[in-house]
The first five atom37 places (N, CA, C, CB, O) and aatype in JSON, in Angstrom:
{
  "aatype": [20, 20, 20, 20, 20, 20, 20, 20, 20, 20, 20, 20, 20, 20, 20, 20, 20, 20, 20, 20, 20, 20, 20, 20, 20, 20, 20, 20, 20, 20, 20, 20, 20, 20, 20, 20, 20, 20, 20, 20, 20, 20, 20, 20, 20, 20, 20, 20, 20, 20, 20, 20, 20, 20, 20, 20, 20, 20, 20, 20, 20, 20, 20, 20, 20, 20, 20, 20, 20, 20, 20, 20, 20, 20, 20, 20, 20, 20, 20, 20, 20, 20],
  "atom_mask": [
    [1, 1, 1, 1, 1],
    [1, 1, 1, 1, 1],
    [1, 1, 1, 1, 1],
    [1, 1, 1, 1, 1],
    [1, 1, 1, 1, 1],
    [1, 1, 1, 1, 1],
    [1, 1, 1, 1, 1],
    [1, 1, 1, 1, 1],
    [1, 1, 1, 1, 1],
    [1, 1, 1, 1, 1],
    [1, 1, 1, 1, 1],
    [1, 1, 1, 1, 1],
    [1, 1, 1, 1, 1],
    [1, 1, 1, 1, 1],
    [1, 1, 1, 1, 1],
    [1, 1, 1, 1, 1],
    [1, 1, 1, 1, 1],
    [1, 1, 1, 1, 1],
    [1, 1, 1, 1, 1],
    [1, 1, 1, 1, 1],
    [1, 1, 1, 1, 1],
    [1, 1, 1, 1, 1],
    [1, 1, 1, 1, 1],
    [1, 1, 1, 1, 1],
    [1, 1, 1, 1, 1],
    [1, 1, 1, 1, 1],
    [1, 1, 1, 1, 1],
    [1, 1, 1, 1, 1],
    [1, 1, 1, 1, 1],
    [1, 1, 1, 1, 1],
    [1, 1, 1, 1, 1],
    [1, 1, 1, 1, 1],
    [1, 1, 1, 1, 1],
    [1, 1, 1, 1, 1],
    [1, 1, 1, 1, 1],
    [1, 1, 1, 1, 1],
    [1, 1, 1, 1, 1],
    [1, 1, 1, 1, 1],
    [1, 1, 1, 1, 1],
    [1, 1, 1, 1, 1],
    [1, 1, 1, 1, 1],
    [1, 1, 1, 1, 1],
    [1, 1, 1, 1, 1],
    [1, 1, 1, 1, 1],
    [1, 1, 1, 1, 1],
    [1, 1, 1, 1, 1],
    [1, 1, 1, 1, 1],
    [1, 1, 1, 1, 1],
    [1, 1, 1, 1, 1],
    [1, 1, 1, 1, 1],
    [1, 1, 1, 1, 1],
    [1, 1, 1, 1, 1],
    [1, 1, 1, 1, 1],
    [1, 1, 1, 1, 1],
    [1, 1, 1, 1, 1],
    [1, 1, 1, 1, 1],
    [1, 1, 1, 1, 1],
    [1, 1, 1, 1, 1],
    [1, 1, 1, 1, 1],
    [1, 1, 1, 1, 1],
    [1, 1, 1, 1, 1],
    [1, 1, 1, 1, 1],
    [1, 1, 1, 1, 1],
    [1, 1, 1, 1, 1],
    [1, 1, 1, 1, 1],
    [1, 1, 1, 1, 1],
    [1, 1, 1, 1, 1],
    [1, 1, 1, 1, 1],
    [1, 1, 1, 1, 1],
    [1, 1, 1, 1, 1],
    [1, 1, 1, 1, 1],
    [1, 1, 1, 1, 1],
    [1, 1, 1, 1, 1],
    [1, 1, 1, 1, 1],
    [1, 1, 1, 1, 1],
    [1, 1, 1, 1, 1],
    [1, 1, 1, 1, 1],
    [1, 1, 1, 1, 1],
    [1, 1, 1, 1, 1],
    [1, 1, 1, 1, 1],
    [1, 1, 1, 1, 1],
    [1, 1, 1, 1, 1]
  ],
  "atom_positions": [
    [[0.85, -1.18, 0.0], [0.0, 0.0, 0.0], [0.89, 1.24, 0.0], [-0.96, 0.0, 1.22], [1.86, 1.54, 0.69]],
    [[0.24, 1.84, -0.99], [1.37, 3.41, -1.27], [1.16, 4.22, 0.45], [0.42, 4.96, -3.08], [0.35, 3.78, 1.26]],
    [[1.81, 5.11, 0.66], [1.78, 5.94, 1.73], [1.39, 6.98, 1.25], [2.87, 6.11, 2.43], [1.36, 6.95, 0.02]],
    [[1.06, 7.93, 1.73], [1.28, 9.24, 0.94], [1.56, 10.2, 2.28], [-0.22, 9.77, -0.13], [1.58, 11.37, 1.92]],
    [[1.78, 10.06, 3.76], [2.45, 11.34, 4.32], [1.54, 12.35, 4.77], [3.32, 12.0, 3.33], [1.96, 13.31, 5.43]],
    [[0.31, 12.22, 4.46], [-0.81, 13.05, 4.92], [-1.81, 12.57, 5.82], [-1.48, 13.46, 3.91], [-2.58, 11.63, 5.68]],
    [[-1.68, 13.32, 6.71], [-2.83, 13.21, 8.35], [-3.63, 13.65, 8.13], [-2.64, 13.81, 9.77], [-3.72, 14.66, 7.43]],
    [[-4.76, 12.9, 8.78], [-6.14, 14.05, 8.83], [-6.66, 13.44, 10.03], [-7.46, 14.07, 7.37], [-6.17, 12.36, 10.37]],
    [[-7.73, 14.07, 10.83], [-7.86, 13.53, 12.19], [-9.83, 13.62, 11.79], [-6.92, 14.77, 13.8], [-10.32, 14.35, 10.93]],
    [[-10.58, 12.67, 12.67], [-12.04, 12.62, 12.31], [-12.76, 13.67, 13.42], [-12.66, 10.92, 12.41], [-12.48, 13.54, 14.61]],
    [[-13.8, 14.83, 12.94], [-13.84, 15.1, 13.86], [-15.25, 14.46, 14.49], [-13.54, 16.34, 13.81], [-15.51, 13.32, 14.12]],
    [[-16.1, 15.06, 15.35], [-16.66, 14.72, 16.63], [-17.83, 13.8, 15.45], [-17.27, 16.29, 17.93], [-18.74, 13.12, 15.92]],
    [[-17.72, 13.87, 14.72], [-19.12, 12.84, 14.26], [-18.48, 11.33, 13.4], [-20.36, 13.94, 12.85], [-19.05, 10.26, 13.17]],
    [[-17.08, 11.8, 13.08], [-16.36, 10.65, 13.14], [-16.0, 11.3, 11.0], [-17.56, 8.74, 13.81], [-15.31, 10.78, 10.12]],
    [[-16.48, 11.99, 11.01], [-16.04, 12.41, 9.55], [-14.58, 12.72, 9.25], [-16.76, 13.63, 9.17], [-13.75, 13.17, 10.04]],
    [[-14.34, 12.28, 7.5], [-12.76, 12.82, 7.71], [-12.91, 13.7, 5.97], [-11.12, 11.07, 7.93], [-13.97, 13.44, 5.39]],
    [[-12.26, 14.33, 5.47], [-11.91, 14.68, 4.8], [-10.58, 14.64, 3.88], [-12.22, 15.22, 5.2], [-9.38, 14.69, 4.17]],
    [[-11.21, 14.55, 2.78], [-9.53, 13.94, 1.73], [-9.05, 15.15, 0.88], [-9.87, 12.4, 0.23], [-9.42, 15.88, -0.05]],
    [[-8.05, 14.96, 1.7], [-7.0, 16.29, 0.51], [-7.62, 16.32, -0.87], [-5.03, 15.75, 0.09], [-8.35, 15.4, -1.24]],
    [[-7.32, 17.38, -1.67], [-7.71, 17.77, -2.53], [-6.9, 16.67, -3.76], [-7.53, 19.28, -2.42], [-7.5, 16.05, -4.64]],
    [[-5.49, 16.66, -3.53], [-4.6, 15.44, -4.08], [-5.13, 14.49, -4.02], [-3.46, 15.12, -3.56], [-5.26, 14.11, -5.18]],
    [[-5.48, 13.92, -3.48], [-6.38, 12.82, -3.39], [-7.34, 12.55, -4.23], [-6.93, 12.83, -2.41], [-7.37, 11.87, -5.25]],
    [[-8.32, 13.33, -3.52], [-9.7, 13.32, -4.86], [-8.87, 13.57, -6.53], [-11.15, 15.17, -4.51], [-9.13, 12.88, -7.51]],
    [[-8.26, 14.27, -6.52], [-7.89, 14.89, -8.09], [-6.96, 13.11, -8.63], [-6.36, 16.94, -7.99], [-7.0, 12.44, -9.66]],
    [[-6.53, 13.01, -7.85], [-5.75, 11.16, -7.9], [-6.68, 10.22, -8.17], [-5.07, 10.46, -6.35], [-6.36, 9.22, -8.81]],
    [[-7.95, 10.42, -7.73], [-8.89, 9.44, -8.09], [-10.08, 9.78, -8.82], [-9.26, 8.85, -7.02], [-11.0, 9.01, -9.11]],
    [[-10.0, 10.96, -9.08], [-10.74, 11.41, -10.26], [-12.18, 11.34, -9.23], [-10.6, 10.27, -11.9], [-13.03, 10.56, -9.66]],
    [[-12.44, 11.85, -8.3], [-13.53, 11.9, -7.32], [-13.69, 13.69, -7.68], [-13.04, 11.28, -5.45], [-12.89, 14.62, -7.75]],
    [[-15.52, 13.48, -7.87], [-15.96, 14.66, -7.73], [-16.97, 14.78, -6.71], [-16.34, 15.08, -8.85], [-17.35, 13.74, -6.19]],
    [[-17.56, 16.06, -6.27], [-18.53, 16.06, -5.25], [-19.59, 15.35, -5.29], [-18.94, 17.1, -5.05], [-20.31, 15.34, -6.29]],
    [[-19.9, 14.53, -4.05], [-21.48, 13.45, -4.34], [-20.71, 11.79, -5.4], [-23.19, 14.84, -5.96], [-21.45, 10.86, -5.73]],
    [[-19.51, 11.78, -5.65], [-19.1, 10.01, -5.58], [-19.13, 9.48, -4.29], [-17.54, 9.6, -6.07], [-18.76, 9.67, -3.13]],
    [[-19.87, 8.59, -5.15], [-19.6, 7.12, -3.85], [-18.26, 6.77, -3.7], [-20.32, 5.49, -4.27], [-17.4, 6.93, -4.57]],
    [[-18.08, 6.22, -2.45], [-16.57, 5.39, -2.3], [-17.43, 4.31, -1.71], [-15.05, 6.09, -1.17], [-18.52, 4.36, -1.16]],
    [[-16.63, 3.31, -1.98], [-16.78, 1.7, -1.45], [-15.66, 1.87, 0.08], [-15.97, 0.22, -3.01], [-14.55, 2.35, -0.13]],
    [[-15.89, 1.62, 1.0], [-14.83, 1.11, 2.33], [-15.47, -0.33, 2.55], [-14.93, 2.22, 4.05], [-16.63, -0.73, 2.51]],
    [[-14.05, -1.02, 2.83], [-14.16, -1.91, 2.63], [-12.86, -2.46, 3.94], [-14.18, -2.04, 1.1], [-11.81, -1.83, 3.78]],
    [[-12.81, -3.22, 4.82], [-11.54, -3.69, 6.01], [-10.84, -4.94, 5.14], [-12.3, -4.42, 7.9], [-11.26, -6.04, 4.77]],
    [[-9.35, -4.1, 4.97], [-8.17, -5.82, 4.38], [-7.62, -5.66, 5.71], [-6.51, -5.77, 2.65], [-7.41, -4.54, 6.19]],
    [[-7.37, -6.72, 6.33], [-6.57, -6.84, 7.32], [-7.01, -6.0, 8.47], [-5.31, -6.57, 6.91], [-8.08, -6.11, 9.07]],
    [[-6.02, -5.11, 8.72], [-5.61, -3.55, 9.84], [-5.98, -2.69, 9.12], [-3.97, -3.06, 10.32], [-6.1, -1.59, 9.65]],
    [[-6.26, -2.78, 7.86], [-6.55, -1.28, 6.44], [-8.27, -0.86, 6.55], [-6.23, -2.09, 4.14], [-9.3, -1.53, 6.46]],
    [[-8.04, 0.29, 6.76], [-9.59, 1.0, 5.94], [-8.83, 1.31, 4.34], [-10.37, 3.03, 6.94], [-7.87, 1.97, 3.95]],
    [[-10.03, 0.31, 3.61], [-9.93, 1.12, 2.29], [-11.12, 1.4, 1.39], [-9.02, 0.47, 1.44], [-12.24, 0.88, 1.35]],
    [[-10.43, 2.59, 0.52], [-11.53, 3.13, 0.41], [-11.31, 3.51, -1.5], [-11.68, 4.47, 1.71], [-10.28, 4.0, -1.96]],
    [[-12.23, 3.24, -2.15], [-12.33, 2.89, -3.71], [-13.43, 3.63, -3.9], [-12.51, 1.3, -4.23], [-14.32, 3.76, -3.06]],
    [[-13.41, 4.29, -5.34], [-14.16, 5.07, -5.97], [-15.27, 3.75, -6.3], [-13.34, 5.97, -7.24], [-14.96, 2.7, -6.87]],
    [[-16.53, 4.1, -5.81], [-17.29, 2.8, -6.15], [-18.23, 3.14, -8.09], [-18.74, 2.56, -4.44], [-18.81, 4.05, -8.68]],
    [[-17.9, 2.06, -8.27], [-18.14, 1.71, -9.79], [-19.14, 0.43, -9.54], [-16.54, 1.29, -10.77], [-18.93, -0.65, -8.98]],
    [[-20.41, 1.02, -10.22], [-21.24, -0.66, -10.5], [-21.04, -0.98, -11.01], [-22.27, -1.16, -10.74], [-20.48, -0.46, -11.97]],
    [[-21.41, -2.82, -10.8], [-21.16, -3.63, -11.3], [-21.98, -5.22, -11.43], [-20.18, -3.49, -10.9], [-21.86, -5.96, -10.45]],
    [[-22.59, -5.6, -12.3], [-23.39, -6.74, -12.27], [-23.19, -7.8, -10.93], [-23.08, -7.43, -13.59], [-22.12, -8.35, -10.69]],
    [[-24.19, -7.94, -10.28], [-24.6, -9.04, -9.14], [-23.67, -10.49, -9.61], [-26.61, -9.39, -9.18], [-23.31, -11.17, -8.65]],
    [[-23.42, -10.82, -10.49], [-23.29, -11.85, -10.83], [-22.09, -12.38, -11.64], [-24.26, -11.99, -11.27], [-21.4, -13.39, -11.59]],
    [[-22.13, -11.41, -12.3], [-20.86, -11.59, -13.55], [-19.64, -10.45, -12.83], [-21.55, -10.89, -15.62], [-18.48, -10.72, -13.18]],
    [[-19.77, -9.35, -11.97], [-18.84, -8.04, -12.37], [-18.55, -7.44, -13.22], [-17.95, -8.01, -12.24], [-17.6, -6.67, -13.26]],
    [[-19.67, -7.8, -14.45], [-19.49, -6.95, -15.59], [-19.64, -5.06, -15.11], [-20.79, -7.55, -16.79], [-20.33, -4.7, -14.15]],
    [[-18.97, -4.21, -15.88], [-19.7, -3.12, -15.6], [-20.22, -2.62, -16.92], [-18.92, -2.13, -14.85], [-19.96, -1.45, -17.2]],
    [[-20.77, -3.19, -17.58], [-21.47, -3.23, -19.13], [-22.69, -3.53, -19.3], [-20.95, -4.12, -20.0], [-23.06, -4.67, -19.02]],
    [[-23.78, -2.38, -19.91], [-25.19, -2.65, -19.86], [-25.62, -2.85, -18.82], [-25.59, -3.54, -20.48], [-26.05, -4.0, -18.8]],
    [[-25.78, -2.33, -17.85], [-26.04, -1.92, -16.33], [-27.67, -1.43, -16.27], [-24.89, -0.53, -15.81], [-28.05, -0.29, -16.56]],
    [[-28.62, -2.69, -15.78], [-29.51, -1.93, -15.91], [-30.67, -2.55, -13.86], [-30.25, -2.3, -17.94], [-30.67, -3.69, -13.4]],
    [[-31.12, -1.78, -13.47], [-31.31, -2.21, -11.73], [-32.62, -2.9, -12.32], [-31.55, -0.69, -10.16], [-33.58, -2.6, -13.04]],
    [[-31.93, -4.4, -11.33], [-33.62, -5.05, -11.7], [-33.47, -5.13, -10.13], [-34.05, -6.87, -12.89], [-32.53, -5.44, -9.4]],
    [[-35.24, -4.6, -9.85], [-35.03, -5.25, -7.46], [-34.08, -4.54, -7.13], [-34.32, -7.28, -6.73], [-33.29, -5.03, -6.31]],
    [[-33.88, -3.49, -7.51], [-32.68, -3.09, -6.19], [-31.34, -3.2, -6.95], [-32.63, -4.36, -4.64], [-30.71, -2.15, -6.98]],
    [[-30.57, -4.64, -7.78], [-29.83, -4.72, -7.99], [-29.39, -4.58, -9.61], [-29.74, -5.49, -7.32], [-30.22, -4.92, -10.46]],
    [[-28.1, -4.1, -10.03], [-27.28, -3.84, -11.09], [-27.39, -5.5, -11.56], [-25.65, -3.08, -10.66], [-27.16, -6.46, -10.81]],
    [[-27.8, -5.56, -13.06], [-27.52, -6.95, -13.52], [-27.18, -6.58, -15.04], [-28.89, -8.1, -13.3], [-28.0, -5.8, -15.52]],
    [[-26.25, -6.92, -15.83], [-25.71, -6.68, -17.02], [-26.77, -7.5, -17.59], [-24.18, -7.01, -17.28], [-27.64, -8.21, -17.09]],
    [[-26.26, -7.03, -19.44], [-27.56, -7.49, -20.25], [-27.18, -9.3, -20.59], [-27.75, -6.34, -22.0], [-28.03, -10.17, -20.79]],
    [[-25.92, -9.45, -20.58], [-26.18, -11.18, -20.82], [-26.34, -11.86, -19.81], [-25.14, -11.97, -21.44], [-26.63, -13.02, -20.11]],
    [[-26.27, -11.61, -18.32], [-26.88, -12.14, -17.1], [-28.34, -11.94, -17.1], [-26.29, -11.52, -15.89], [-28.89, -12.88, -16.53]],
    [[-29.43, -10.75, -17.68], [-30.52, -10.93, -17.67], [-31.1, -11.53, -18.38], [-30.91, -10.25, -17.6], [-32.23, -11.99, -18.18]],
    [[-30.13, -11.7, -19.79], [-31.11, -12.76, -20.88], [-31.09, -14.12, -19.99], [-30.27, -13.13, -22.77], [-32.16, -14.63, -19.66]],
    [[-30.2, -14.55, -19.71], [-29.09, -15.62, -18.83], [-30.58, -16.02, -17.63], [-27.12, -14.47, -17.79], [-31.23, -17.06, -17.58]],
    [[-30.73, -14.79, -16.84], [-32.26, -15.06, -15.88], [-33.56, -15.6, -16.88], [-32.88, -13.32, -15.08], [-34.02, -16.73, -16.68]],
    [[-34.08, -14.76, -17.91], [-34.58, -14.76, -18.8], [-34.96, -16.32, -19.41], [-33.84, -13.93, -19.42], [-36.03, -16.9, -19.29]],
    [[-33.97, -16.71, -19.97], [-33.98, -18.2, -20.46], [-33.95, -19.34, -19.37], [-32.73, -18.42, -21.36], [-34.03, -20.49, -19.8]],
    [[-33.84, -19.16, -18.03], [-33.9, -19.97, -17.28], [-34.71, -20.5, -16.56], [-33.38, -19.8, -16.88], [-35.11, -19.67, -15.75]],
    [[-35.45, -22.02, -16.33], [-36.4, -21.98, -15.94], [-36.26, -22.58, -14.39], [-37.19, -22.52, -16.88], [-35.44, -23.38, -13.94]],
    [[-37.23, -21.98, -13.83], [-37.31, -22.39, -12.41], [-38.11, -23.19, -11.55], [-37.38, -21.57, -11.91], [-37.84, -23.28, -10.35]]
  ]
}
């Protein structure tokens, strides 16, 4: 994991704020989602990108119920019988 040398402390509601380097590093604009996510001892934290329930496609993205399902996983539901 890269370092980068920069502190930030949370304040009383537990919020933190990311350098401006940062966001501009990850191409984050106001109102992106981030994914956090615990590896190990790590908070990390990823520009969140959808992605199909099933496959991880992020292609033809369309919410069926709540969830992101790409278009050859829905034909895929589609043709399947239950």
């Amino acid at each position: 994991m890269k370092r980068t040398g920069m502190i930030r402390q949370l304040d009383e509601l537990g919020r933190l704020t990311l350098p401006i380097e940062l966001r501009r590093s990850m191409d984050l604009s106001q109102h992106d989602a981030l994914e956090i996510t615990l590896e190990n001892d790590a908070i990390v934290l990823r520009k969140y990108e959808p992605n199909c329930i099933f496959c991880g496609s992020m292609r033809d993205l369309r919410t069926l119920r709540g969830k992101q399902v790409c278009r050859s996983c829905r034909e895929a539901l589609r043709d399947e019988e239950f």
